[in-house]
C-alpha positions as a printed Julia matrix, in Angstrom:
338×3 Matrix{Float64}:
 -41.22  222.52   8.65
 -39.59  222.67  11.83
 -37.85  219.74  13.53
 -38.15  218.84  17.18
 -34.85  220.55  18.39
 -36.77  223.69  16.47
 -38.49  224.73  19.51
 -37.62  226.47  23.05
 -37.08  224.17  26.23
 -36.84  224.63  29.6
 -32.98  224.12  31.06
 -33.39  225.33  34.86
 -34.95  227.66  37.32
 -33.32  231.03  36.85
 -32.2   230.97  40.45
 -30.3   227.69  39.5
 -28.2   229.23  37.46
 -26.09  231.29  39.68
 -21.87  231.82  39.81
 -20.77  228.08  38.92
 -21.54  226.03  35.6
 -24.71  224.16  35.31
 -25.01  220.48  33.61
 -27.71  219.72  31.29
 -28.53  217.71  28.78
 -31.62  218.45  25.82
 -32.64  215.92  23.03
 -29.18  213.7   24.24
 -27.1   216.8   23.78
 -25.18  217.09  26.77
 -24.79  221.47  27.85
 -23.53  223.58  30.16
 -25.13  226.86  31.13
 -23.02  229.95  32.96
 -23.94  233.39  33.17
 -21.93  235.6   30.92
 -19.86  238.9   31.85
 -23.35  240.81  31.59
 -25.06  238.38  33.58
 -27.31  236.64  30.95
 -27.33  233.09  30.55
 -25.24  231.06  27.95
 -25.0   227.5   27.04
 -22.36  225.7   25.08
 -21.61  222.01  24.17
 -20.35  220.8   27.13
 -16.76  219.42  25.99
 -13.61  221.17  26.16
 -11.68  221.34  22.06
  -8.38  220.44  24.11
  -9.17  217.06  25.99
 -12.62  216.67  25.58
 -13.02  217.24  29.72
 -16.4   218.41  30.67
 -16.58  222.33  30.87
 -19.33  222.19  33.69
 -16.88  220.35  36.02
 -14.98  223.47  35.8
 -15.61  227.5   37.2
 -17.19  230.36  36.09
 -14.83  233.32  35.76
 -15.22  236.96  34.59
 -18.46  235.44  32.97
 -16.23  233.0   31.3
 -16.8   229.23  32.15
 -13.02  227.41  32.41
 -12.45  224.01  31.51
 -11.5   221.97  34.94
  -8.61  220.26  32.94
  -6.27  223.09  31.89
  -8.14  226.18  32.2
  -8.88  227.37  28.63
 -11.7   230.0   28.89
 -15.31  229.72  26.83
 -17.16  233.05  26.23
 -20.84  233.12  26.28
 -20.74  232.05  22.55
 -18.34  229.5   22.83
 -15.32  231.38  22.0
 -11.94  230.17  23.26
 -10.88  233.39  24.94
  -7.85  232.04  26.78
  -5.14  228.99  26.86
  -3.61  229.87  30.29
  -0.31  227.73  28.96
  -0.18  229.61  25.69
   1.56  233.18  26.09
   0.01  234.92  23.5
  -3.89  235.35  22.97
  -5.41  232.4   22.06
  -5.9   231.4   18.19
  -8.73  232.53  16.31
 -11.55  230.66  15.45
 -11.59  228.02  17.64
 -15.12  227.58  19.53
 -17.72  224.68  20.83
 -20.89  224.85  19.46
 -23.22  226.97  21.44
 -27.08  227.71  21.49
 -29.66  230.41  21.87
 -31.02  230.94  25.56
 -33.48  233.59  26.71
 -34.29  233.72  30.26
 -38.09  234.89  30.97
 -40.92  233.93  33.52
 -38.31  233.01  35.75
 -36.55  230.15  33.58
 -33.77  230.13  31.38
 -35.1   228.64  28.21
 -32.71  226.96  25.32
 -33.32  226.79  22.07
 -30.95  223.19  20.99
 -32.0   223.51  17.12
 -29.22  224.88  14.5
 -31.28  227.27  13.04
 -32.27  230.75  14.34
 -35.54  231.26  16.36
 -38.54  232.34  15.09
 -39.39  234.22  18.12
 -39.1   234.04  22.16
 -40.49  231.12  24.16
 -44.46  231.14  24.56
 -45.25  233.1   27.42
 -46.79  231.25  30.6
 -49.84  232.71  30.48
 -51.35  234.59  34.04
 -47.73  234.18  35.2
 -47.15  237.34  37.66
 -50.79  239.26  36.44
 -52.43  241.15  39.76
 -55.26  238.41  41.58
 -52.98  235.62  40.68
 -50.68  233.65  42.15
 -47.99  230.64  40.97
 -45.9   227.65  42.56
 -43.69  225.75  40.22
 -43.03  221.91  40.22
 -39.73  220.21  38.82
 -40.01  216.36  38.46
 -38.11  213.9   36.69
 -39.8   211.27  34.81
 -38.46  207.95  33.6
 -40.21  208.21  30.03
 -40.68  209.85  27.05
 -41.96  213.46  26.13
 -44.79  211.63  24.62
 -45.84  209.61  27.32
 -45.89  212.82  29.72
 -47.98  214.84  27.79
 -50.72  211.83  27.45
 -50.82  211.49  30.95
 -50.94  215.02  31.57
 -53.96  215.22  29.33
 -55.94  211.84  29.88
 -58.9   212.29  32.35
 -59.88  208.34  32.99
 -56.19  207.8   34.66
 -57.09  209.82  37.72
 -60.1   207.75  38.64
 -57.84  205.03  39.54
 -54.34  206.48  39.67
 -55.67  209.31  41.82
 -58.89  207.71  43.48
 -60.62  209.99  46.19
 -57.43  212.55  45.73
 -58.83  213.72  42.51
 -61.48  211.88  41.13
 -63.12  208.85  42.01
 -65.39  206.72  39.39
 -68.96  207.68  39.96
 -70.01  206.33  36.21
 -71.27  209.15  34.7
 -71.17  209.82  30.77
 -70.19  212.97  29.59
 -69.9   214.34  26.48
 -66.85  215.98  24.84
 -65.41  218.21  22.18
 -61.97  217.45  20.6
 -60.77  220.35  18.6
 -57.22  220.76  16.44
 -55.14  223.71  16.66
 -53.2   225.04  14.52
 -50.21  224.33  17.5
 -51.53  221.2   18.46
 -55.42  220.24  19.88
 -57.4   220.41  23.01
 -60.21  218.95  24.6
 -63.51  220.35  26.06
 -65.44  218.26  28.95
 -68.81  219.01  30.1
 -71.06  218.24  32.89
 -67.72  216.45  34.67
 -68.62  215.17  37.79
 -66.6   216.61  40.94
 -67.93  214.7   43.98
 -65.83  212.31  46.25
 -62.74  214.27  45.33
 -60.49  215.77  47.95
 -58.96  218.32  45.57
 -62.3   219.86  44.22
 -63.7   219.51  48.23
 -60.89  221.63  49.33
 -60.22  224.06  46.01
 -63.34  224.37  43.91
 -66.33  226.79  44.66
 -70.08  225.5   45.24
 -71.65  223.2   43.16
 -73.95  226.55  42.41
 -71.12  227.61  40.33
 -70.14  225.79  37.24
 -66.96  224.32  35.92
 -65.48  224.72  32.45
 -62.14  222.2   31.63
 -60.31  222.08  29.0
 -57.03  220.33  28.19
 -54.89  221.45  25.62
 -51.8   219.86  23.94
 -49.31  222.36  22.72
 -46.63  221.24  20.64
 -44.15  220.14  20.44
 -43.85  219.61  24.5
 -46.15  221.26  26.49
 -49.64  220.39  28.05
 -52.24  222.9   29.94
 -55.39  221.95  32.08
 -57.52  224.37  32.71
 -60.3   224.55  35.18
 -62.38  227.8   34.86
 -65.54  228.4   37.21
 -68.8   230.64  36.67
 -67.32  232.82  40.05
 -64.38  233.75  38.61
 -62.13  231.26  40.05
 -59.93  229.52  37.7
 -57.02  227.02  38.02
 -54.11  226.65  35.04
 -51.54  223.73  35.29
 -48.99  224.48  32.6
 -45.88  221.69  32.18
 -43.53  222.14  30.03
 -41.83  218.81  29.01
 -38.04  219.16  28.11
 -36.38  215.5   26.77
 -33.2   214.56  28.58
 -33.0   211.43  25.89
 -35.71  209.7   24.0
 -36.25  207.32  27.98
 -35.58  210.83  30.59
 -38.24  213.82  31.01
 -37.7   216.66  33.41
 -41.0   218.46  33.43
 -41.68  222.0   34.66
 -45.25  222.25  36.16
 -45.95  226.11  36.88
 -49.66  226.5   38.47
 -51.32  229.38  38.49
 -54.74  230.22  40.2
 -57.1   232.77  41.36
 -59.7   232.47  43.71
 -60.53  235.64  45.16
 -59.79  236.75  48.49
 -58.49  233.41  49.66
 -56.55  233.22  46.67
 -52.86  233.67  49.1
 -54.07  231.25  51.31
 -54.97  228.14  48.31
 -51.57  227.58  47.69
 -50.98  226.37  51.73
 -53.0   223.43  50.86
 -53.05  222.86  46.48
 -49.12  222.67  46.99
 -48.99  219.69  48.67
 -51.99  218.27  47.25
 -50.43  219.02  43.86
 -47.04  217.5   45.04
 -48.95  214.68  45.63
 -50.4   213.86  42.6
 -47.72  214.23  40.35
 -45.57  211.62  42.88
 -48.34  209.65  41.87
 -48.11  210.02  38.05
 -44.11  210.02  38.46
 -44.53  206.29  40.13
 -47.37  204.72  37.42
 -44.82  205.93  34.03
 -41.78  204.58  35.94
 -44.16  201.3   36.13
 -44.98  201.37  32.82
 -42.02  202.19  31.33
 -39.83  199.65  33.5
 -42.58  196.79  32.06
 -42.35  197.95  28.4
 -38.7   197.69  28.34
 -39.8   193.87  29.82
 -42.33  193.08  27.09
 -39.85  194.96  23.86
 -42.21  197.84  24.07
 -45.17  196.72  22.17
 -47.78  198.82  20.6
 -50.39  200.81  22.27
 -53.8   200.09  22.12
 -56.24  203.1   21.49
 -59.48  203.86  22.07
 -61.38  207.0   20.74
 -61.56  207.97  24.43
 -57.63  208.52  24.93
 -58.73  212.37  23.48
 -55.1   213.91  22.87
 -53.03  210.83  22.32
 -53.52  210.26  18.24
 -52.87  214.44  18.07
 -50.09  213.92  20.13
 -47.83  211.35  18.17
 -48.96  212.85  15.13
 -47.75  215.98  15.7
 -44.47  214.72  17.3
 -43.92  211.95  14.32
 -44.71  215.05  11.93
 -41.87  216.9   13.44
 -39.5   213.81  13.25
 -39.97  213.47   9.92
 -40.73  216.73   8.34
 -44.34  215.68   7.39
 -47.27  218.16   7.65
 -49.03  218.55  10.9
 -52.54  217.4   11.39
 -54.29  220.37   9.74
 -56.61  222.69  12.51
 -60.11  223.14  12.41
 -61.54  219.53  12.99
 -64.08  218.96  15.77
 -64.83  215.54  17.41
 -67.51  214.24  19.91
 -66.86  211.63  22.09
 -68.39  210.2   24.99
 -66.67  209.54  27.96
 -67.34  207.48  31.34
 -65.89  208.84  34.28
């Protein structure tokens, strides 16, 4: 059973990473990322054998990153290469720790666990596919992985959170499906109600046309909403959750949309309208996390309308602890007032 650090996370933009070092840090392990002398992307404990000085204070050179201290030269897989003070070529042997990266979809992805991957990152789906086109979001959260994702994937929040912006109560009951996956679970709402909200005003077709929404929880880190309509139209909000510590989130929000011919011209006004909303999330988990380091962090209450939350800690506790996930193939109804 794999382990949290088992899976691929996002590190940075591809256009981040560039000619100097890059700091990061992944699960509390602190990194530094450099492109090596072929122009891929490495990343190595961040520490220097000699001193301990931090290697991403230093320079990248001849796709080598060197140590701001004294010099001494990493390879791409953390290979001591040169001791500028030594005369002869540097002992063998002696190397930080380093881990696997891929770059794709326009990230550079790192893989923190000690094992070897069982494959690439999951694609981003629609990413770059003719009809469709993308804007990504980087935001820092003050909170856990876990906390993200429920947010992320909990409907009720953004009739008060986001009032008028994205929903506002109107009191209806719908009815929904809560399915597991064999890589986590997801949600089906039907009949949701879209009026007195200036994001489906502005972005979604005619009421003639109907909406399909989903929500999906993919583990370990990484929720997708998905808003399909009878036209064709369809909107997908992927974010990728990578944990700075068990308290620190930096979450990658790539959305991807088509809506026909004014497809090019959606993104001058779901940008900022996007922006928007996830200031707004960013602002209530700072809130709640600042008050739950007030009260000792106490336990949370749940109702059979948070959908994804129980499939979301069980997954993640199964992966702390090496416990089998919930098993796919269940089905829930559950009604929900929105």
């Amino acid at each position: 059973m794999p382990s949290l650090e088992d899976y691929w996370y996002i590190a940075c933009r591809s256009p981040e990473l560039a000619d100097r070092p890059l700091a990061r840090q992944i699960l509390g392990r602190p990194l530094v990322l450099f492109r090596g002398p072929d122009g891929q992307p490495a990343a190595l404990e961040d520490r220097c054998l000699h001193r301990g000085a931090p290697l991403s204070g230093g320079v990248v050179e001849r796709g080598c990153v060197a140590c701001p201290y004294h010099g001494w030269r990493y390879g791409p897989g953390g290979e001591v290469v040169e001791i500028p003070a030594m005369a002869a070529a540097a002992p063998e042997g002696m190397k930080v720790s380093a881990c696997h990266v891929v770059e794709q979809d326009g990230f550079v992805w790192v893989f923190p666990g000690a094992g070897v991957p069982a494959g690439p990152p999951r694609r981003l789906p629609l990413l770059g596919e003719p009809g469709w086109h993308s804007f990504t979001l980087v935001t820092p959260f003050q909170t856990s992985v876990e906390a993200c994702l429920e947010n992320f994937l909990d409907c009720p929040h953004a009739t008060t959170v986001h009032r008028s912006w994205f929903r506002t109560p109107t009191a209806k009951v719908i009815r929904t499906v809560v399915r597991t996956r064999d890589d986590g679970a997801e949600a089906e709402y039907f009949d949701e109600p879209r009026e007195k909200s200036l994001v489906w005003t502005l972005l979604a077709p005619s009421s003639e046309h109907q909406m399909r929404h989903t929500d999906r929880f993919i583990a370990p880190a990484t929720s997708e909403v998905d808003y399909q309509f009878t036209n064709q139209a369809r909107y997908l909000i992927t974010s990728n959750c990578t944990p700075v510590d068990d308290r620190q989130t930096l979450v990658y929000t790539v959305i991807t949309f088509r809506f026909g011919w004014l497809t090019p011209l959606i993104r001058l006004v779901f940008e900022p309208l996007a922006r928007q909303i996830i200031r707004q999330d960013q602002e209530m988990l700072d809130r709640v996390e600042a008050n739950l380091r007030r009260f000792g962090r106490p336990r949370y209450q749940v109702i059979p309308q948070d959908l994804l939350l129980p499939h979301i800690a069980q997954w993640r506790k199964a992966l702390e602890t090496g416990a089998e996930p919930p098993p796919a193939g269940r089905e829930k109804h559950v009604d929900l007032r929105l």
